[in-house]
Backbone as ProteinMPNN parsed JSONL, in Angstrom:
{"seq_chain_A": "XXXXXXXXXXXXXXXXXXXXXXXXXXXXXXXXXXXXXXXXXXXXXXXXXXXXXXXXXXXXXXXXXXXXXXXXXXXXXXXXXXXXXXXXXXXXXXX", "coords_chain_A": {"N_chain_A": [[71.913, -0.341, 47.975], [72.842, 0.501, 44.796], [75.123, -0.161, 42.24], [76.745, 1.504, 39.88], [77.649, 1.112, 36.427], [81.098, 2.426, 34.985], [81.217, 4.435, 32.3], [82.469, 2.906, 29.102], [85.646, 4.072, 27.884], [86.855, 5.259, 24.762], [89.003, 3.966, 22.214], [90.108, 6.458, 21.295], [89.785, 8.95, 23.236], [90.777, 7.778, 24.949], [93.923, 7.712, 23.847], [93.965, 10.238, 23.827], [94.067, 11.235, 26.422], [96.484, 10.373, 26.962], [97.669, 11.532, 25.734], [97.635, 14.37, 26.083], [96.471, 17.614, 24.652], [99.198, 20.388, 23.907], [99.577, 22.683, 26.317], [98.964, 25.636, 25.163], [97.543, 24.751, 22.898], [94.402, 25.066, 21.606], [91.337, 23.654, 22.654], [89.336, 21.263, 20.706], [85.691, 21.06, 19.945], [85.494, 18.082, 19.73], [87.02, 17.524, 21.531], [85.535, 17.542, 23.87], [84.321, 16.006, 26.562], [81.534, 16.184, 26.708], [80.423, 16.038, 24.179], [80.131, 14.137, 21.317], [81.918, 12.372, 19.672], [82.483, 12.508, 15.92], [82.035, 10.892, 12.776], [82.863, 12.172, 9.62], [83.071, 11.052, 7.825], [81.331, 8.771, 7.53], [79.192, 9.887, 8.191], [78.568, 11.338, 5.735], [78.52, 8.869, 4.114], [75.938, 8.041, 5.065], [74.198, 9.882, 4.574], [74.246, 10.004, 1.319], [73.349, 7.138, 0.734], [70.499, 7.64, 1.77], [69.73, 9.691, -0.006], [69.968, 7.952, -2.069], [68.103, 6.084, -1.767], [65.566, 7.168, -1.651], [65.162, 8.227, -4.548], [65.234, 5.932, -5.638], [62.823, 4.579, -4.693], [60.616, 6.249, -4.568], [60.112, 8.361, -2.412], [60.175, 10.823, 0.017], [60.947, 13.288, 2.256], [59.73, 16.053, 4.109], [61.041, 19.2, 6.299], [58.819, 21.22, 8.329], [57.377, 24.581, 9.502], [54.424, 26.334, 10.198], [53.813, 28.584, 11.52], [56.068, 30.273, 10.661], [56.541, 30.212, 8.373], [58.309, 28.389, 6.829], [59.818, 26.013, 5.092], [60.903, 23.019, 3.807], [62.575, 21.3, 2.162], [63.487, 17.373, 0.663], [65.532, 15.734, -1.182], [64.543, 13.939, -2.544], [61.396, 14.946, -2.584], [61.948, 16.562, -4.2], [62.202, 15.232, -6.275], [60.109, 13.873, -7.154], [58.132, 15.664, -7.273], [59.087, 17.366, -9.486], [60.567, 19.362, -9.53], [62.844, 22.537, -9.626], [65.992, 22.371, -7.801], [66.462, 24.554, -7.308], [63.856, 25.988, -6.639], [62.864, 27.277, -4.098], [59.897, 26.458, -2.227], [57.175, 28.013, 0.448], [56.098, 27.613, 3.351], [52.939, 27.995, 2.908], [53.045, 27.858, 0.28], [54.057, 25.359, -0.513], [53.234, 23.417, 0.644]], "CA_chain_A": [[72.473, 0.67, 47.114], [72.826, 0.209, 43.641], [76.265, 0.352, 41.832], [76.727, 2.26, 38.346], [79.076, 1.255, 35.761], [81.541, 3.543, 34.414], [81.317, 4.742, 30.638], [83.641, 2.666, 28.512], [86.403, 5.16, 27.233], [86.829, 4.979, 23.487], [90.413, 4.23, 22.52], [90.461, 8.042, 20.68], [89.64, 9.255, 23.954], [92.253, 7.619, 25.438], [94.9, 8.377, 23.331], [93.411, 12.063, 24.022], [93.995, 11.34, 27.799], [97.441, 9.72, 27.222], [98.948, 12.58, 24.503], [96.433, 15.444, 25.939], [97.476, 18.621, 22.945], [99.71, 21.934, 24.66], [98.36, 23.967, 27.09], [98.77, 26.669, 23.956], [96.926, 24.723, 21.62], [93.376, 25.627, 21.306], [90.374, 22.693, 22.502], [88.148, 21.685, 19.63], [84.489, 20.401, 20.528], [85.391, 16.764, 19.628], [87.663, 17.017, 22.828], [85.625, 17.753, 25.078], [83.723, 15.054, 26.815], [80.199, 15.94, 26.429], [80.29, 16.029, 22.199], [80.55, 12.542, 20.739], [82.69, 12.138, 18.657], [81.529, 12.318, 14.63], [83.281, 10.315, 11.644], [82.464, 12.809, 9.1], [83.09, 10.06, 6.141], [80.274, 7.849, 7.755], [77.663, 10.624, 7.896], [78.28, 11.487, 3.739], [78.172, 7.289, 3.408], [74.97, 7.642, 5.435], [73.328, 10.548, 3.57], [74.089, 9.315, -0.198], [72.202, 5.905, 1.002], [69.43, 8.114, 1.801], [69.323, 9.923, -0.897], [69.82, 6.81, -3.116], [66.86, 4.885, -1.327], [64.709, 8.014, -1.89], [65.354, 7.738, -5.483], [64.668, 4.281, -5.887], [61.583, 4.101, -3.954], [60.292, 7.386, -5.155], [59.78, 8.741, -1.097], [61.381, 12.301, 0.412], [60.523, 13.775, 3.84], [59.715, 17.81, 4.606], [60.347, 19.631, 7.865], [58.043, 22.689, 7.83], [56.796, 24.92, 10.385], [53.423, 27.554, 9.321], [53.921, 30.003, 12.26], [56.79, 31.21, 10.416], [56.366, 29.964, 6.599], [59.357, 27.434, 6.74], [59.733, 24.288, 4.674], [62.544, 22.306, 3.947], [62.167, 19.384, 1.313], [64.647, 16.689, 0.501], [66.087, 15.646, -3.062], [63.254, 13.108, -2.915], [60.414, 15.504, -2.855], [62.233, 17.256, -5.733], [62.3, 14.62, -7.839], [58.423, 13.21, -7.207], [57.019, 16.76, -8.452], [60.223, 17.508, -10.669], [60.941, 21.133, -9.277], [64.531, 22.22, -9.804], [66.842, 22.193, -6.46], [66.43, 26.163, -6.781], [62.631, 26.03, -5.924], [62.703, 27.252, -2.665], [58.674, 27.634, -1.412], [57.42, 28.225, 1.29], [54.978, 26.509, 3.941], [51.548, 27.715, 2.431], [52.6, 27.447, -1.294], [54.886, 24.068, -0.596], [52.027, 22.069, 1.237]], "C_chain_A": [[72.897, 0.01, 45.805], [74.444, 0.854, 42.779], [76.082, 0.428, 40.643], [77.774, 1.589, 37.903], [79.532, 2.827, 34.962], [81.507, 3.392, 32.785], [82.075, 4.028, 29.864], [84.053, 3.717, 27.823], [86.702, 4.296, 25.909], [88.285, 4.972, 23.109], [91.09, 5.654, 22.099], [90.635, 8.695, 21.969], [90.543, 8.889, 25.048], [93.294, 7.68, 25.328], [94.905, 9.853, 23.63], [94.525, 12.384, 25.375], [95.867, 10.976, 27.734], [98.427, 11.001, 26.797], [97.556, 13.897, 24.698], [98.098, 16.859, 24.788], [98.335, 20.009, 24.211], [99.203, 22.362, 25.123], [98.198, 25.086, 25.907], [98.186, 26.436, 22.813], [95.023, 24.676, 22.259], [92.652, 23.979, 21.352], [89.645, 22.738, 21.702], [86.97, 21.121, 20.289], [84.452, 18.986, 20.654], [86.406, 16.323, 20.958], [86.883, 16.957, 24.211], [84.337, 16.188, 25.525], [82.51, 14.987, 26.467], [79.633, 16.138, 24.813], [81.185, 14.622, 21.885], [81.098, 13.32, 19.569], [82.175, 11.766, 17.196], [82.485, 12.074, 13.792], [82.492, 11.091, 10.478], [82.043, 11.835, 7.673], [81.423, 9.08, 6.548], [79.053, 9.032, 7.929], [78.19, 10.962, 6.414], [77.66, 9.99, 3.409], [76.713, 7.084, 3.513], [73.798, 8.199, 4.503], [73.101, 10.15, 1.95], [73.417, 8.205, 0.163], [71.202, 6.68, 1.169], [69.099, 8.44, 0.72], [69.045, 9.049, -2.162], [68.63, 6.003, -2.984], [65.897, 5.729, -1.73], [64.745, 8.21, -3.172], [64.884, 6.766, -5.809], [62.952, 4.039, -5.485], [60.224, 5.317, -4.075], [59.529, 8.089, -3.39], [60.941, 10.076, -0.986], [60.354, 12.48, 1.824], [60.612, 15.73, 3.353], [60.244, 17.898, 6.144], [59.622, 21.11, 7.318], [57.245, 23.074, 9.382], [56.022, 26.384, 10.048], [53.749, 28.245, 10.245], [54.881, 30.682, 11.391], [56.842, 31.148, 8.625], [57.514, 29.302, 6.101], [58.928, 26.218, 6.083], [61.221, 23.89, 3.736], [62.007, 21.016, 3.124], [63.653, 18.975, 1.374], [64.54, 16.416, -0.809], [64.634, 14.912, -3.261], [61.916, 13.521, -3.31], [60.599, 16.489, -4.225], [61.967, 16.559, -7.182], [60.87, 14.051, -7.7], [58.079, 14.054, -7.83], [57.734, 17.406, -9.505], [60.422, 18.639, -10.694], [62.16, 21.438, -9.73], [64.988, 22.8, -8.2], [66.637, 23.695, -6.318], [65.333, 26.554, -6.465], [62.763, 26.155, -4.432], [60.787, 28.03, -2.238], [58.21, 27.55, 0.42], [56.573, 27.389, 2.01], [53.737, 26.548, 2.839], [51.888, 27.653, 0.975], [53.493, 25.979, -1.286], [53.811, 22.982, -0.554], [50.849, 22.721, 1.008]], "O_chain_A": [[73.324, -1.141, 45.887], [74.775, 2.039, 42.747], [75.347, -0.393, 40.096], [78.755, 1.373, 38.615], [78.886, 3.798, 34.568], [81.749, 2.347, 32.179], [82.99, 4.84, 29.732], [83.249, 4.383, 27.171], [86.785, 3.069, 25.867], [88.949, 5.891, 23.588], [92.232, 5.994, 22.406], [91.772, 9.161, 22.045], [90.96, 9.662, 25.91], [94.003, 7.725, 26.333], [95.942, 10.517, 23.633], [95.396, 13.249, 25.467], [96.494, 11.471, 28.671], [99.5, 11.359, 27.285], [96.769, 14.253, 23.821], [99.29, 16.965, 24.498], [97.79, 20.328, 25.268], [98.103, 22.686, 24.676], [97.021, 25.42, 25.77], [98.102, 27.227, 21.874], [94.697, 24.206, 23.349], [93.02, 23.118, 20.553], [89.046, 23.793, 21.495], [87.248, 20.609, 21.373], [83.656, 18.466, 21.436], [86.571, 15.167, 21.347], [87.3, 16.532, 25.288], [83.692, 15.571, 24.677], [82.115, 13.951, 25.932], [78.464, 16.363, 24.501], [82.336, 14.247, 22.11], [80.861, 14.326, 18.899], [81.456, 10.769, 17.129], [83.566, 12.664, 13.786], [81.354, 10.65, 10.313], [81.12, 11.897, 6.86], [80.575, 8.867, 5.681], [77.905, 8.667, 7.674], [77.674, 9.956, 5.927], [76.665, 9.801, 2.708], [76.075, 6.395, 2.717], [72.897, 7.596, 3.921], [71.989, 10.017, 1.44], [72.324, 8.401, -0.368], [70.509, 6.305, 0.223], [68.233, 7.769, 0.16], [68.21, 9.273, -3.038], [68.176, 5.328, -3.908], [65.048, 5.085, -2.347], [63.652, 8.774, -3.199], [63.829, 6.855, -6.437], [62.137, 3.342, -6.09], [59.076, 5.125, -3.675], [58.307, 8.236, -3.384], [62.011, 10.282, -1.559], [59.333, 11.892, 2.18], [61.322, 16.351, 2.563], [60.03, 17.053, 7.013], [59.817, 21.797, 6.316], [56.716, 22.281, 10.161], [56.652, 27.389, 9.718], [54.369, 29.115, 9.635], [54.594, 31.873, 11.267], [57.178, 32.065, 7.876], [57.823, 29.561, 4.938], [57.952, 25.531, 6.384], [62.177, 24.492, 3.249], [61.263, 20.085, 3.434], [64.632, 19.593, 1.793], [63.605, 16.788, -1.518], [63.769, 15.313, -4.039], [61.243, 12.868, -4.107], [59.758, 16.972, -4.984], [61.719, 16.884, -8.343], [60.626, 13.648, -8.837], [57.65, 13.798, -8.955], [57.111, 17.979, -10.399], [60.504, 19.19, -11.792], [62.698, 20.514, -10.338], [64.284, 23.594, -7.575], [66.637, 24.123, -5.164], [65.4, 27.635, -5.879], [62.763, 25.186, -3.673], [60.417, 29.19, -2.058], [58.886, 27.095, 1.343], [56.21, 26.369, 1.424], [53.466, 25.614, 2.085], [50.91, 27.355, 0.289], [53.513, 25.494, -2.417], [53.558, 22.053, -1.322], [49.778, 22.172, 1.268]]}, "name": "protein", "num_of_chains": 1, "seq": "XXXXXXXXXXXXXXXXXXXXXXXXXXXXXXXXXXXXXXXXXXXXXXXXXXXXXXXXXXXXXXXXXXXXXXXXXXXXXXXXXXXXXXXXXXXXXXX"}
């Protein structure tokens, strides 16, 4: 038989466990166990590096899906064909 380790608890998560909030106060999603925990400042730090590398390197990404006529550029693809940010098209006139 094969033994599992347990999860290391995060010390937020243990402070959680130590000082849980009022039974009258209201759970948010970052309490509950199965939603990691998100540092909101480190996803902006992450995105401006993106967008800064995509800039520099003159690269952008799409998502797009034709069944429905969806497309989705990034700053990067804005600035390669020099649209303005209010260009919204669509699958068949984007690609």
């Amino acid at each position: 038989m094969t033994k599992t380790r347990p999860k290391p608890v995060s010390e937020k998560k243990k402070a959680a466990i130590k000082n849980p909030p009022p039974e009258n106060e209201p759970r948010t999603k970052n309490q509950d166990d199965n939603v990691p925990d998100v540092d909101i400042g480190a996803l902006q730090e992450s995105e401006q590096f993106l967008k800064e590398t995509q800039k520099i390197v003159k690269i952008g990404g799409w998502k797009a899906n034709p069944g429905t006529n969806f497309l989705q550029l990034t700053d990067g693809i804005y600035d390669i064909v020099e649209a303005p940010r209010t260009y919204q098209p669509g699958f068949d006139e984007g690609l």
